[in-house]
Each structure stands twice: as structure tokens, then as C-alpha cells.
C-alpha positions in Angstrom: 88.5 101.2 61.7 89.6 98.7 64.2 89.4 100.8 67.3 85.9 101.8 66.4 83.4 101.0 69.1 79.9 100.4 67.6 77.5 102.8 68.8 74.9 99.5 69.8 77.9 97.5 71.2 77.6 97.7 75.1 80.4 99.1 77.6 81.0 95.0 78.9 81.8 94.0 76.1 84.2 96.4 74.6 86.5 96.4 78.0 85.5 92.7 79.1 83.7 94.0 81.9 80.0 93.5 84.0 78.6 96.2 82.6 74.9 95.7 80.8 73.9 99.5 80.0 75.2 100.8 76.5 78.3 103.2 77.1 76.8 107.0 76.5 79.3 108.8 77.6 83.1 109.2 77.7 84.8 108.3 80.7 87.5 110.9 81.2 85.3 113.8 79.8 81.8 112.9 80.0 80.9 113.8 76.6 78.5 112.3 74.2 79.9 109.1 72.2 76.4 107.9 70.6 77.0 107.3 67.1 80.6 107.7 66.9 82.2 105.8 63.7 85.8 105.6 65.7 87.4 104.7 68.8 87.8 107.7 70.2 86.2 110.5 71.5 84.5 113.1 69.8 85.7 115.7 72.5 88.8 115.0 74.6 90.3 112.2 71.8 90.8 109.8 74.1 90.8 106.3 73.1 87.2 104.9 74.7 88.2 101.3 75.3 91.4 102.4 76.8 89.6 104.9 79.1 87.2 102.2 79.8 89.9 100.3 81.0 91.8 101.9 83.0 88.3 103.4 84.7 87.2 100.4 85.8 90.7 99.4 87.0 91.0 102.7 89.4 87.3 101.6 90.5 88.5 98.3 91.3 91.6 99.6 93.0 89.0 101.6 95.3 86.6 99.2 95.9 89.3 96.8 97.2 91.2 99.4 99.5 87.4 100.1 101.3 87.2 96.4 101.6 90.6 96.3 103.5 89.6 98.9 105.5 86.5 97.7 106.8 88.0 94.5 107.4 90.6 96.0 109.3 88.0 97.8 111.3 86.3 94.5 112.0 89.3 92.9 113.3 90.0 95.4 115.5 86.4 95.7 117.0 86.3 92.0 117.1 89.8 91.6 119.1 88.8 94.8 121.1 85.5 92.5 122.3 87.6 89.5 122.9 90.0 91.5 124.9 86.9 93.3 126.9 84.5 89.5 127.5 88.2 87.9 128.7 88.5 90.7 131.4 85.0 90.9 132.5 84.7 86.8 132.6 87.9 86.6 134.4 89.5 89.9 135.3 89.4 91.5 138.5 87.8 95.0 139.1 90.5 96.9 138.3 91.9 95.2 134.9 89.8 96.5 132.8 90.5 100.0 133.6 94.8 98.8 133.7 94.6 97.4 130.3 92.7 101.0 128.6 95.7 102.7 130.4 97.9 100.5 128.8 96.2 100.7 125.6 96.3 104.2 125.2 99.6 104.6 125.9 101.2 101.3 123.9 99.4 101.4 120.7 100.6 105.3 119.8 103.6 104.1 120.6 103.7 101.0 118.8 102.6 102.7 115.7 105.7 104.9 116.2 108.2 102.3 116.1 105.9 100.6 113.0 106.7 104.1 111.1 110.2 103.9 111.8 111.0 99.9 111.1 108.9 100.7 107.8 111.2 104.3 107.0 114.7 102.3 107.9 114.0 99.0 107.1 111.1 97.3 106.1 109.7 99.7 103.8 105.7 100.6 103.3 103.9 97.8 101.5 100.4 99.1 102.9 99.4 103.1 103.8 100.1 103.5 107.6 96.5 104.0 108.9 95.5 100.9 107.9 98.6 100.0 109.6 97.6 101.5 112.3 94.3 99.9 113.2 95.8 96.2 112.6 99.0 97.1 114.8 96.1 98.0 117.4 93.9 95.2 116.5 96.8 92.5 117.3 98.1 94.3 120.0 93.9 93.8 121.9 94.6 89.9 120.6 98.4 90.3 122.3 96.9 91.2 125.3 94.2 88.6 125.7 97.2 86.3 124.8 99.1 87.8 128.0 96.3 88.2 130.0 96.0 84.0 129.6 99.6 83.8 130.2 99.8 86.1 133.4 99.8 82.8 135.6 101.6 80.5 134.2 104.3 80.5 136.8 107.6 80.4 134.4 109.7 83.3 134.5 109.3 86.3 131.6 106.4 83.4 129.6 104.0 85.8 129.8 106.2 88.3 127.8 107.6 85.8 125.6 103.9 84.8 124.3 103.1 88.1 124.0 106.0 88.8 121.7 105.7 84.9 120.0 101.4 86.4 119.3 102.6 89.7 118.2 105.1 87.8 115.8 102.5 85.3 114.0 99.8 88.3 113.6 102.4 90.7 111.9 102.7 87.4 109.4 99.1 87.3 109.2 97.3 90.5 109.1 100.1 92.9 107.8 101.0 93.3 104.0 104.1 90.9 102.5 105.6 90.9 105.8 108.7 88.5 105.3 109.3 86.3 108.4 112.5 88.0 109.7 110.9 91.5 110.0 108.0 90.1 111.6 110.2 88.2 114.4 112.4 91.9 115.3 109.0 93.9 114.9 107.0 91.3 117.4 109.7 90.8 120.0 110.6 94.5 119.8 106.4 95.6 120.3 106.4 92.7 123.0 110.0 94.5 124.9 108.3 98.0 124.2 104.8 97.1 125.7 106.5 95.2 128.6 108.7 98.4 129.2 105.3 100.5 129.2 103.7 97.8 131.5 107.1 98.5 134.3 106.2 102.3 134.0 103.0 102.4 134.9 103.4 100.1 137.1 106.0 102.2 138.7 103.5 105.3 138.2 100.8 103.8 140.1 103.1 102.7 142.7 104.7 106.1 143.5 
């Protein structure tokens, strides 16, 4: 009886786990297990260490996507703040309300051409609405990079360091990015949020 689990042995340290309460209860079905003489359960006949296992594993799988999405939400609100003290320290009246605009219209748009790269090309190494906020939380950190930028008096700087900041945060903050993809996704969000910069330009001009 190898596989048998004693019925005063608790749940840690059968699977190697933190557990401290005596396992009661199967994992997959929830039936009784106290005083069982084998491994397995009385009910479903699945193996209890096993289950045990490859419970905890699942929980840990959870617990660490929740973590990446409230870091994710973190960054964003953190670059979205940057972003907002930059334009009220040193913006002009009407930059805030230029850079929503933009906002609104870039990061859907963005997050476009992040699905496509990731259908043709890249592939999906991380599920695309946690995508989704980090393209929008580097694209807030892009701005406040161009915002910096905007007087620099060197022709098309300002869109170069856009594209050179949306190029190291792809590196950092998106999943086993290699280097190539992130240089053609940066430099192609920096072209795309420059050509949505020109149009609404042009819009508020006509």
C-alpha cells in the first residue's frame, strides 16, 4: 500500500505543500477520505495525492494570473498619473484635453495592430487583455516621453523617442517578447500614433 495516504497524515505533507489542516475531503469530488487505508478515493477513485497535486498547481496558476493583472492595472494607473502631473505641471490648457483625444483613438488602435502582429507573426505568449492594458499603459509612458521631446528642435526626434520608448517597454512589460519583434511593433505603434496625431490635427484644423 504505497499510495496509501494515512488518515492522521496532513494534506502538506503528502503533496509538499503549506497546508496545516488534515485533508478531509477529496479534491475533485469532495467526498469523505477520513479513514481510508488507500490512495485513492472512496468515491470518484481518483488518486488523492495526484489530485492534490495538480489542485494546488491550477490554484497557483490562478493566483499568479490575478497577480499579473493587478500589476498590469497598476502600471497603467501609475503611467496614466505620470502622463496627467506632466501635462498639468507643464502643459498648456488645451493638452490635456489633445492627449484624451489621442488616447482614445490610438490605444484601440494599437491593440488592433498588437492582435494582428500576434495572429501573423509573433504569436500569443500572454491572453490579449492583459495585452491590452500594458499596450495602453506604455503607450501613457510613450506620450510623456513625447511630450518631453516635443521641443527639442531636431527634425522627426520627437517621433523617433516615441518609437525608441515604445520599443524598450514592449521588451519590458510584454511576455518573451524577442528583440526583433519588439523593434517593428514599437517603430510601427510610434508611425501609427504619429499618423493619428497628423489626423486630428488635420480634423481640428478643418
Amino acid at each position: 500500500m504505497a499510495n496509501a495516504l494515512p488518515r492522521d497524515v496532513p494534506a502538506a505533507s503528502a503533496s509538499e505543500s503549506v497546508a496545516r489542516e488534515p485533508l478531509t475531503a477529496c479534491p475533485d469530488c469532495r467526498g469523505s477520505i477520513v479513514g481510508i487505508t488507500t490512495g485513492n478515493c472512496p468515491a470518484c477513485g481518483v488518486n488523492i495525492i495526484s489530485a492534490i497535486r495538480r489542485h494546488e498547481s491550477n490554484h497557483s496558476v490562478r493566483v499568479e494570473g490575478a497577480a499579473r493583472y493587478r500589476r498590469a492595472l497598476v502600471l497603467a494607473l501609475l503611467a496614466y498619473a505620470l502622463l496627467a502631473a506632466v501635462l498639468f505641471i507643464g502643459g498648456d490648457p488645451g493638452d490635456a484635453a489633445w492627449f484624451v483625444r489621442r488616447q482614445l483613438f490610438f490605444v484601440p488602435i494599437a491593440c488592433g495592430l498588437w492582435w494582428v502582429l500576434c495572429t501573423l507573426w509573433i504569436g500569443f505568449d500572454q491572453p490579449l487583455v492583459l495585452s491590452f492594458v500594458r499596450i495602453a499603459a506604455i503607450t501613457a509612458v510613450a506620450d510623456t516621453v513625447g511630450f518631453f521631446m516635443w521641443w527639442v528642435p531636431i527634425l522627426f526626434f520627437n517621433q523617433l523617442a516615441v518609437a525608441m520608448a515604445f520599443v524598450v517597454l514592449m521588451l519590458q512589460w510584454m511576455d518573451d517578447l524577442e528583440p526583433q519583434e519588439a523593434v517593428v511593433t514599437g517603430f510601427l505603434l510610434g508611425a501609427v500614433r504619429y499618423m493619428v496625431h497628423i489626423g486630428l490635427a488635420q480634423g481640428e484644423a478643418a
